[in-house]
C-alpha positions in Angstrom: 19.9 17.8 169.1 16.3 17.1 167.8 16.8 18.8 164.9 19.2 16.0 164.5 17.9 13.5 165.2 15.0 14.3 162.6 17.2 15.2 160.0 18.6 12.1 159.8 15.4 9.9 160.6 14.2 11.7 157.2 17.0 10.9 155.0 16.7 7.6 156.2 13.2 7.3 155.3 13.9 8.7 151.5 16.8 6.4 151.4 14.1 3.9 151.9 11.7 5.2 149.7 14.2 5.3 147.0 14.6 1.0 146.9 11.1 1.2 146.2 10.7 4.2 143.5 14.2 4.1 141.9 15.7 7.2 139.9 18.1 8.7 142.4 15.7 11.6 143.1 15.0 10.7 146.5 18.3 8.9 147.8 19.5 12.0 146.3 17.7 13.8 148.6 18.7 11.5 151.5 22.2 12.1 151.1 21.5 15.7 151.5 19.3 15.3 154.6 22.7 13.5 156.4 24.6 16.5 155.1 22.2 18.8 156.8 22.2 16.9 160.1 25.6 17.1 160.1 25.5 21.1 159.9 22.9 21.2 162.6 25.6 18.7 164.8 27.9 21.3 163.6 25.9 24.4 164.6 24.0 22.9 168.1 27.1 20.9 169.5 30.0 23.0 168.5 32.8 22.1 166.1 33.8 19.7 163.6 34.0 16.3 165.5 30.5 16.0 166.7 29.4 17.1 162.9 31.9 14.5 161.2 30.7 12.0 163.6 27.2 12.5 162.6 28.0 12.3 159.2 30.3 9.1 159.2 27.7 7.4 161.1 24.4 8.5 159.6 26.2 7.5 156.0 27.2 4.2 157.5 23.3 3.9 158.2 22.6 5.1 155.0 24.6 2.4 153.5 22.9 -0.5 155.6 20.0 1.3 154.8 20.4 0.2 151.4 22.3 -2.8 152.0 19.1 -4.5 153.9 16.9 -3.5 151.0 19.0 -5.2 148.1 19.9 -8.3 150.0 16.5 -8.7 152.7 13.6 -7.0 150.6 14.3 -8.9 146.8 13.9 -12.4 148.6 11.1 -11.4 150.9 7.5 -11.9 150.5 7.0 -7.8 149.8 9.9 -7.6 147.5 8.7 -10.1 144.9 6.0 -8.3 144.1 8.4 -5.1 143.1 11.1 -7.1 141.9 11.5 -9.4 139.1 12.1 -12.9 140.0 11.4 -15.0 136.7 13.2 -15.2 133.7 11.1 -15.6 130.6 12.6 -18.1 128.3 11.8 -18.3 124.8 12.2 -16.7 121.3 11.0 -13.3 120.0 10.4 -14.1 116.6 8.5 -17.5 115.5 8.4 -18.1 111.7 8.6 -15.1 109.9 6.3 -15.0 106.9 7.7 -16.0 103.5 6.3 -14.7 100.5 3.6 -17.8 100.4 1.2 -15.5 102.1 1.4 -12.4 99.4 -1.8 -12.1 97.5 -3.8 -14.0 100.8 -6.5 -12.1 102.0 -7.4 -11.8 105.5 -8.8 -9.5 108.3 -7.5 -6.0 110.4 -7.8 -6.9 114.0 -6.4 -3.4 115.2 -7.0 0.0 113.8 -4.2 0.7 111.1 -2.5 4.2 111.7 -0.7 2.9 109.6 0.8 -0.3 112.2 -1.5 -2.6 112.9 -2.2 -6.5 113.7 -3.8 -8.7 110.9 -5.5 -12.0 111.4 -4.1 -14.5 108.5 -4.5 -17.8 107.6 -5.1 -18.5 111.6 -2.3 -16.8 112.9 -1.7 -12.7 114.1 0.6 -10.5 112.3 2.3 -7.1 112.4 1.8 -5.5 109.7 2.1 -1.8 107.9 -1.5 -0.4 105.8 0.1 1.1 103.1 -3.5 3.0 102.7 -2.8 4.6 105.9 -5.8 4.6 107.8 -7.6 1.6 108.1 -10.4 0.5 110.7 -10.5 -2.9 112.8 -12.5 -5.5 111.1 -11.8 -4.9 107.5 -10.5 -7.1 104.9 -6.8 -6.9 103.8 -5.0 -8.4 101.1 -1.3 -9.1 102.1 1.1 -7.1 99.1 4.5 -7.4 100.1 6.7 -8.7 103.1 9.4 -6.2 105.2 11.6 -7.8 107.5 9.5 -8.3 110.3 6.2 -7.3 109.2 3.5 -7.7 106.6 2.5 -4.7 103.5 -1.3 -5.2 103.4 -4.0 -2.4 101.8 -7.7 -2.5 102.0 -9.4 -5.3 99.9 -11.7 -3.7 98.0 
């Protein structure tokens, strides 16, 4: 009876453990904890009924298990800090660059392998070295325009 009893305390607790580290892995694993509790009901009691009334019940646990977590844990003070609770509102893409800027010069504020972010008439861009290589700091002068992206090579 022990055996159980700790059989199904266990796949309880990786039940639990799985609303915090999703993947399946470990509810998974759970699932298959109940189903060994109820071969030890089968094998310590004697027959079916006790094991299929281990498993009805330690599934039906199971399932508040997981009930409690979606509904209780997301609005308590714990659960905010693993779920999200904010939308973020706003665009992806401000003013893309028009081809104004081609021919300006301006400055490599990441290392260019061969992506990188350029500092341009005061604002940040994404940009593509079509040198390659090109270390943080240098000067750039801006050659073309992709879609969402500057062409710069090294000023020389």
């Amino acid at each position: 009876m022990e055996s159980v009893l700790i059989t199904i305390f266990f796949g309880y607790l990786l039940i639990l453990v799985e609303g915090f580290l999703p993947g399946g892995i470990f509810g998974l694993f759970g699932a298959v904890c109940i189903l060994i509790a109820s071969y030890f009901a089968y094998s310590n009691l004697g027959g079916i009924v006790p094991s299929l009334i281990t498993f009805l019940l330690s599934s039906a646990g199971g399932l508040l298990i997981l009930f409690l977590q979606f509904k209780w844990l997301s609005k308590s003070k714990l659960g905010r800090t693993f779920f999200l609770s904010q939308k973020n509102e706003g665009i992806s893409n401000e003013n893309r660059p028009t081809s104004e800027i081609i021919g300006c010069e301006g400055k490599a504020l990441t290392a260019h392998k061969p992506e990188g972010i350029v500092w341009l008439n005061g604002k940040n861009y994404d940009s593509f070295c079509e040198d390659g290589l090109l270390q943080a700091g240098k000067k750039v002068i801006v050659v073309g325009i992709d879609d969402f992206r500057i062409r710069v090579r090294k000023k020389i």
